[in-house]
C-alpha positions as CSV (number, residue, x, y, z in Angstrom):
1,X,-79.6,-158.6,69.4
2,X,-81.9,-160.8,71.0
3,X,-82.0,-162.6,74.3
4,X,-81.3,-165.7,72.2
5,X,-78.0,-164.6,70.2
6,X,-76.5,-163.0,73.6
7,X,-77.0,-166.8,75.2
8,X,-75.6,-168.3,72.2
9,X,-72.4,-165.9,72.1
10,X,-71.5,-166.6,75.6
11,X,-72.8,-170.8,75.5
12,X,-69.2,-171.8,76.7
13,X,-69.3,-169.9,80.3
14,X,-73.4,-170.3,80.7
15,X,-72.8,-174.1,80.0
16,X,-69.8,-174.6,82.5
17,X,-72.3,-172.1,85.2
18,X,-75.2,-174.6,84.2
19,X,-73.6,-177.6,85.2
20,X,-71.3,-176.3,87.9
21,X,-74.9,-174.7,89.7
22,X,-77.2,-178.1,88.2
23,X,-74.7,-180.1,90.3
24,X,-74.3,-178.4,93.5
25,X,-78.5,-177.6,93.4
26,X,-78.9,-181.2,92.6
27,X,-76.8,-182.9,95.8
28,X,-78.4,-180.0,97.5
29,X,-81.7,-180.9,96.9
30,X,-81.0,-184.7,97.0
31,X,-79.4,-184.6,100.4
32,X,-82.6,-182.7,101.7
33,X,-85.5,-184.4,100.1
34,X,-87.4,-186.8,102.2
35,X,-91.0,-188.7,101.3
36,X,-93.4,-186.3,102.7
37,X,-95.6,-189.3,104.2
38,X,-92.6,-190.6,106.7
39,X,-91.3,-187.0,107.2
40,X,-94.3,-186.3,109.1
41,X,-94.0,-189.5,111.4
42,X,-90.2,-188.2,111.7
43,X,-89.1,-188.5,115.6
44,X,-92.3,-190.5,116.4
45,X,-92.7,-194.0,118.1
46,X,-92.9,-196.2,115.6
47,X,-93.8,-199.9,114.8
48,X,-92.9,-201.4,111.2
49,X,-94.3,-204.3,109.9
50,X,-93.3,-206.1,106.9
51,X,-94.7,-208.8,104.9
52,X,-93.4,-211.4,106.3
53,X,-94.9,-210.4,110.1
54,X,-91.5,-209.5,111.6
55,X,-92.5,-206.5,113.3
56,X,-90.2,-203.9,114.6
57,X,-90.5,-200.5,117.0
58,X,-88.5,-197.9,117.4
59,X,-88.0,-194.0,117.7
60,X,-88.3,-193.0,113.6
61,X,-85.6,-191.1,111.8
62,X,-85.9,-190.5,108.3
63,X,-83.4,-189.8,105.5
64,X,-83.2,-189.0,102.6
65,X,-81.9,-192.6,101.3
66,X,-84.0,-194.3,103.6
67,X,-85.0,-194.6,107.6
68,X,-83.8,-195.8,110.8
69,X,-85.2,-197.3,114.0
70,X,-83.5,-196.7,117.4
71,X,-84.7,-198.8,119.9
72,X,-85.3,-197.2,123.3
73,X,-82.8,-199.5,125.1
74,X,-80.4,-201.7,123.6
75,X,-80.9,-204.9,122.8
76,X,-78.6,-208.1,122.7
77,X,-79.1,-210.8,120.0
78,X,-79.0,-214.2,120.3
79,X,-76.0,-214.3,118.1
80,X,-74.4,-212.5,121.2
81,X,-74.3,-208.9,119.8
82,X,-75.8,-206.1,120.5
83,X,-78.2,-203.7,119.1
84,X,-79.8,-200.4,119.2
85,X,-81.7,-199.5,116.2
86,X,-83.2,-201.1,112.9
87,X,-82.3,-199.4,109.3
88,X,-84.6,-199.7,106.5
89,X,-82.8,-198.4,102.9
90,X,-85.0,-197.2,99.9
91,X,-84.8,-199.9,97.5
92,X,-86.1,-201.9,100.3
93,X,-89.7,-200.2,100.8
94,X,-91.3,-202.5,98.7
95,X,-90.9,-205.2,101.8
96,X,-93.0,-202.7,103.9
97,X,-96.3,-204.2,104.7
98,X,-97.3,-201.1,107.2
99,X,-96.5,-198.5,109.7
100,X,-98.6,-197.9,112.5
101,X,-97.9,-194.7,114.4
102,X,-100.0,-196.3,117.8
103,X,-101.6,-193.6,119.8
104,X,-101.2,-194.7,123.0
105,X,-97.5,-194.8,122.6
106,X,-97.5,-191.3,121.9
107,X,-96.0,-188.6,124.5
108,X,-98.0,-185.6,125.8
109,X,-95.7,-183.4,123.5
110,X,-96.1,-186.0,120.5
111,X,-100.0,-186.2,121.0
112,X,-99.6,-182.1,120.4
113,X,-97.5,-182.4,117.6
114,X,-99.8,-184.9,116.0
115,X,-102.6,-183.1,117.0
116,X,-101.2,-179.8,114.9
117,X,-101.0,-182.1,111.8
118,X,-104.5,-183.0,112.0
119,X,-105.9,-179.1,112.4
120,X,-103.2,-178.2,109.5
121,X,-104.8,-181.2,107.2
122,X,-108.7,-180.8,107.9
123,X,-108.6,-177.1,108.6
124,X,-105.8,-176.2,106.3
125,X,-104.6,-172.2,106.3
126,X,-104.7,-170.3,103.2
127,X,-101.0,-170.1,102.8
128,X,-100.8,-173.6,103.5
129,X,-103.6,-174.3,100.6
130,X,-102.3,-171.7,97.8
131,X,-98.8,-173.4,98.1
132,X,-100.1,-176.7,97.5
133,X,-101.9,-175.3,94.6
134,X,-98.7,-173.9,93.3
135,X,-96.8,-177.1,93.8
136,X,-100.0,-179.3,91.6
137,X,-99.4,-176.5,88.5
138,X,-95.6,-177.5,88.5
139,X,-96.4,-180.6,89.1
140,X,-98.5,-180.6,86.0
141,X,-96.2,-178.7,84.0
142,X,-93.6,-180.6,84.7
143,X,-93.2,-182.3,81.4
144,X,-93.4,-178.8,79.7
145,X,-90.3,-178.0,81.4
146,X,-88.0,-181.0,80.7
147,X,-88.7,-180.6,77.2
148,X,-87.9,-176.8,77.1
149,X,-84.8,-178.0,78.8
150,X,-84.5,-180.0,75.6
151,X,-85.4,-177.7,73.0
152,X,-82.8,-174.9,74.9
153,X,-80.1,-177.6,75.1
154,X,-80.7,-179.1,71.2
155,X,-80.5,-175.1,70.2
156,X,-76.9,-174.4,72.2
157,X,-75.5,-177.4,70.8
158,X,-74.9,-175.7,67.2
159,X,-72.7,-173.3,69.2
160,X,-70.3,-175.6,71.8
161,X,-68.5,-178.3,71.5
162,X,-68.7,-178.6,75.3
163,X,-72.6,-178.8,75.2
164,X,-72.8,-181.2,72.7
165,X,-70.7,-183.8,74.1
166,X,-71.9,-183.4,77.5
167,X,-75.8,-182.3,76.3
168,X,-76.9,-185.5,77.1
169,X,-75.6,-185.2,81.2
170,X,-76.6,-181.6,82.1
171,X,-80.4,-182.6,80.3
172,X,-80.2,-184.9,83.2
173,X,-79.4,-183.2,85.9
174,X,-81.9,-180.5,84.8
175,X,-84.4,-182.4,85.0
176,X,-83.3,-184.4,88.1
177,X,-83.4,-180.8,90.1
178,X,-87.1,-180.5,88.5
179,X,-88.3,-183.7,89.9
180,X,-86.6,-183.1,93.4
181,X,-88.6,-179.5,93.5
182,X,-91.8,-181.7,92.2
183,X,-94.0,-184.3,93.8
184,X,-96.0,-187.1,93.0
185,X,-99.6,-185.5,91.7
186,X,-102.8,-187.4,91.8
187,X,-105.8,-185.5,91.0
188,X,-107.8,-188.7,92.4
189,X,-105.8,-188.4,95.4
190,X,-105.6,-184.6,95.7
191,X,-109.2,-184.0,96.2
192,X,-109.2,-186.6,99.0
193,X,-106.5,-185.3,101.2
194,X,-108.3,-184.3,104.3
195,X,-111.4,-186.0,104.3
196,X,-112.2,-189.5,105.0
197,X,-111.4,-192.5,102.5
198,X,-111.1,-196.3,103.0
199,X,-107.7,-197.4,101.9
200,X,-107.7,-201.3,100.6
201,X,-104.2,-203.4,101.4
202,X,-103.6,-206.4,99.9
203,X,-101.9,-209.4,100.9
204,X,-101.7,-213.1,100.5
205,X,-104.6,-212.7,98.4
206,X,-106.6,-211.1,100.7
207,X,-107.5,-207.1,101.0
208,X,-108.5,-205.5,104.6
209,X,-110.0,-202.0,104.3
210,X,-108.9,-199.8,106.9
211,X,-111.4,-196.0,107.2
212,X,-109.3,-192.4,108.0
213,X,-108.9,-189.3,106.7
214,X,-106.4,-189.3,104.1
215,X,-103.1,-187.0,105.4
216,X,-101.2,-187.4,102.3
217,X,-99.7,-189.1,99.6
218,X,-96.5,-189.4,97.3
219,X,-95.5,-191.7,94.9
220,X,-94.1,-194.3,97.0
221,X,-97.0,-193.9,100.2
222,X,-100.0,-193.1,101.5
223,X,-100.5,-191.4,104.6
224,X,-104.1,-192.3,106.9
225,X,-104.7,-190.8,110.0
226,X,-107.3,-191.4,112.6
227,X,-107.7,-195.2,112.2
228,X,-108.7,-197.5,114.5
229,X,-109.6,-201.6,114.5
230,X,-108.4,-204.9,116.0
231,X,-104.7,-205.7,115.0
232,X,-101.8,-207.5,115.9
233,X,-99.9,-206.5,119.0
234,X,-96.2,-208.0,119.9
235,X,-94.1,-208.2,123.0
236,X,-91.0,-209.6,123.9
237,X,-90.2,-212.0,126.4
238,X,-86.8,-211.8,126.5
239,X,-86.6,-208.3,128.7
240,X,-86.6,-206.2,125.9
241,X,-88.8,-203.4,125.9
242,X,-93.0,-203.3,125.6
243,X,-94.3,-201.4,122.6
244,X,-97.5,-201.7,124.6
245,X,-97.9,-200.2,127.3
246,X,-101.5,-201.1,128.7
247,X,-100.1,-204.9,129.1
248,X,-98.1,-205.9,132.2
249,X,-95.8,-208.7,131.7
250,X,-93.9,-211.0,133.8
251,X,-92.0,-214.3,132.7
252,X,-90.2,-216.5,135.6
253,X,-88.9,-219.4,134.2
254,X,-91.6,-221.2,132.0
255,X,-94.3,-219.3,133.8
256,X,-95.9,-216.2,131.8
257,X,-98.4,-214.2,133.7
258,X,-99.9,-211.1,132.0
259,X,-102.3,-208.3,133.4
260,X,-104.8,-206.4,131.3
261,X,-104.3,-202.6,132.2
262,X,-106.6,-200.7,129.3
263,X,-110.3,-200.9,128.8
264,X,-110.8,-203.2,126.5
265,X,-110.6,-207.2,126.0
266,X,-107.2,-208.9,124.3
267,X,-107.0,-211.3,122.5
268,X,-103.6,-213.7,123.7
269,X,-103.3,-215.8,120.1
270,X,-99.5,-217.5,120.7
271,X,-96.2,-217.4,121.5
272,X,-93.4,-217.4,118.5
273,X,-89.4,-217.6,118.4
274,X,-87.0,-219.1,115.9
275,X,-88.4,-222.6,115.1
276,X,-90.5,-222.2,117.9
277,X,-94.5,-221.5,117.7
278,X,-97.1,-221.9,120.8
279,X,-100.9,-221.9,120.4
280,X,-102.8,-220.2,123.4
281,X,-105.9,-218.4,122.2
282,X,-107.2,-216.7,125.4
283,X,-109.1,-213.8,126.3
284,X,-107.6,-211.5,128.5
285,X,-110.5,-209.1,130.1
286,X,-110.2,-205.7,131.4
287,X,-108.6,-205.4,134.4
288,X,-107.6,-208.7,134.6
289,X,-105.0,-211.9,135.3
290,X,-104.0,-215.0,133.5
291,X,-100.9,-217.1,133.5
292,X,-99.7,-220.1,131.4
293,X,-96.8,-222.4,131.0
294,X,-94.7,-222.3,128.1
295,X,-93.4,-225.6,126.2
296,X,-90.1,-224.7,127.0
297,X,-87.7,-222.3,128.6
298,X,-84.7,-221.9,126.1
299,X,-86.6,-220.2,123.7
300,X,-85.2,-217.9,120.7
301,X,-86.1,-214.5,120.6
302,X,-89.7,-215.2,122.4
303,X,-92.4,-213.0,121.4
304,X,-95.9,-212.8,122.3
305,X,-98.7,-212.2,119.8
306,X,-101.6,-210.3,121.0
307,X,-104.9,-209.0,119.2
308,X,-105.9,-206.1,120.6
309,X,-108.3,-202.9,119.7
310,X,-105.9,-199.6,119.0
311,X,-105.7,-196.5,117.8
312,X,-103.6,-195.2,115.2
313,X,-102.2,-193.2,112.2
314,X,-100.6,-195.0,108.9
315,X,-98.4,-195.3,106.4
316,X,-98.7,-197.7,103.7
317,X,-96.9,-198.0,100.8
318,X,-98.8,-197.8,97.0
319,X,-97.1,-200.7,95.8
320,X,-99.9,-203.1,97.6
321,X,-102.0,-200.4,99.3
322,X,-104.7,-197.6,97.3
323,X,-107.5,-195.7,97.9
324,X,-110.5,-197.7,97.3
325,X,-113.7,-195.2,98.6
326,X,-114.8,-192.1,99.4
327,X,-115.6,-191.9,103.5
328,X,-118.2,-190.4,105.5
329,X,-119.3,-187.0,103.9
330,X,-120.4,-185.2,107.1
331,X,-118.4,-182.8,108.0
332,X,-116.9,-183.3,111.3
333,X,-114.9,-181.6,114.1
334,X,-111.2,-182.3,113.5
335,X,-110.6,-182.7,117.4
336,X,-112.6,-185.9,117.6
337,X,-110.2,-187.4,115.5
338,X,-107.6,-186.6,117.9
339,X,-108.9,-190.8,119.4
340,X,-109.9,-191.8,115.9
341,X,-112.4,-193.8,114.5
342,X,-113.6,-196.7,112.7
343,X,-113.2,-200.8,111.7
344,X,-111.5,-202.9,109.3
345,X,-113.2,-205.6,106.9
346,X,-111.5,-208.4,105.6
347,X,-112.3,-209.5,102.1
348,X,-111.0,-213.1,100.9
349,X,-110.3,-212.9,96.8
């Protein structure tokens, strides 16, 4: 007797084992799993921006249904409640526009961690390789499974009444614990992950390139480390706390003076709150003072816009966001991306 005939004879216990053991594997597995891109910014300061501008900062925690904000202190609306953290669900991802993991928000211990995932991504270990070569073959072979699930399924059928009405279901979750074990492969992708690309993002029609080594990627992200250019910078003026920390700010009545801590020059573009917008466009130099008046005092959720040069790591969904070049291919000393590197160019379509 063959291994075939002895699965066949007992079809009616292996099929009840199957889907008892498909089931619990599967909530298992789907309780667990978490995109590999915001896993790694897990427990990091965070700032998301989506595409409408709103930005938002926080302390990252990531699930496996989707992510959460805490704010370091709470925060009361103008609606008179109060809040501590921002929650981003799955199905909402496609309103990401970026996150930036900033550098100088970092902690000491943080800038260690981070500095570990660099080493780990440029310098990667053997073990650390081999299993990412073993996790491309399933990838690849993943369609060769599901359909021996198929065949296996279509062949115990003849033989219980149990498996052929419910043949259709346990398919499923077989394959559903496959994909959870699997990950999005790319061999485009794959041979850039840790070395230097430029990623292109689109929006409103127009794409900015932003140059860093590629960490990762899955099906939903991409992952860039090292990156560094001009961008926008926010901070409230309403008491709540500074994302950035080089800027002092002080707001008495209608009177806003700022001081310019870090080394480099900012840009002060305008102040914004609900049906409220303020045109300044003035440069703040290093190690220096200006002041100005707002319009008014009773202003919603104030925030001020800054441009400023920082540093910092990436994650931008696929939906608007690929890999458009190779980088740089001189090899260089991982540690000197521990700063980053490099400029952003705007492109109008």
């Amino acid at each position: 007797m063959n291994i075939m005939d002895v699965l066949l004879d007992n079809v009616f216990a292996l099929t009840l084992l199957f889907i008892f053991a498909s089931a619990i594997l599967g909530a298992f597995l789907s309780a667990r799993a978490r995109d590999k891109c915001l896993k790694d910014f897990h427990r990091y300061s965070v700032t998301l921006e989506d595409k409408t501008g709103n930005i938002a900062w926080g302390c990252l925690r990531v699930f496996s249904t989707g992510f959460e904000l805490e704010y370091e202190t709470e925060y009361q609306n103008t609606d008179s409640h109060v809040e501590s953290s921002y929650v981003v669900y799955e199905n909402e991802y496609i309103n990401i526009y970026t996150l930036y993991r900033y550098h100088d928000q970092l902690t000491s211990r943080d800038k260690r961690r981070r500095l570990r995932q660099i080493k780990r991504t440029y310098r990667p270990s053997l073990l650390w390789r081999l299993g990412r070569k073993i996790r491309n073959a399933f990838n690849t072979l993943r369609d060769a499974f599901t359909k021996s699930i198929d065949a296996f399924i279509g062949q115990a059928k003849k033989g219980s009444t149990l498996l052929a009405a419910q043949g259709g279901k346990v398919s499923e979750m077989g394959k559903g614990v496959i994909s959870h074990v699997g990950n999005a492969y790319d061999p485009i992708l794959e041979r850039f992950v840790g070395k230097q690309v430029v990623v292109e993002i689109t929006r409103d029609g127009k794409t900015q390139e932003y140059p860093g080594i590629l960490k990762e990627y899955t099906s939903k992200f991409l992952e860039l480390l090292a990156v560094r250019l001009p961008g926008p910078a926010m901070i409230p003026l309403d008491g709540k706390t500074s994302p950035v920390p080089d800027i002092e700010v002080k707001r008495e009545g209608l009177k806003v003076v700022l001081k310019n801590l870090s080394a480099e020059a900012v840009t002060i573009v305008r102040v914004v709150g609900k049906d409220y917008e303020q045109q300044i466009d003035s440069l703040l130099s290093p190690d220096a003072e200006v002041d100005f008046t707002l319009d008014q005092e009773q202003i919603s959720e104030p925030k001020l816009i800054l441009q400023m040069p920082r540093d910092f790591d990436m994650i931008v969904p696929r939906a608007h966001g690929l890999v458009r070049h190779a980088g740089k291919r001189d090899k260089v000393d991982w540690k000197t991306y521990f700063l980053g590197a490099g400029t952003a160019v705007e492109k109008n379509h």
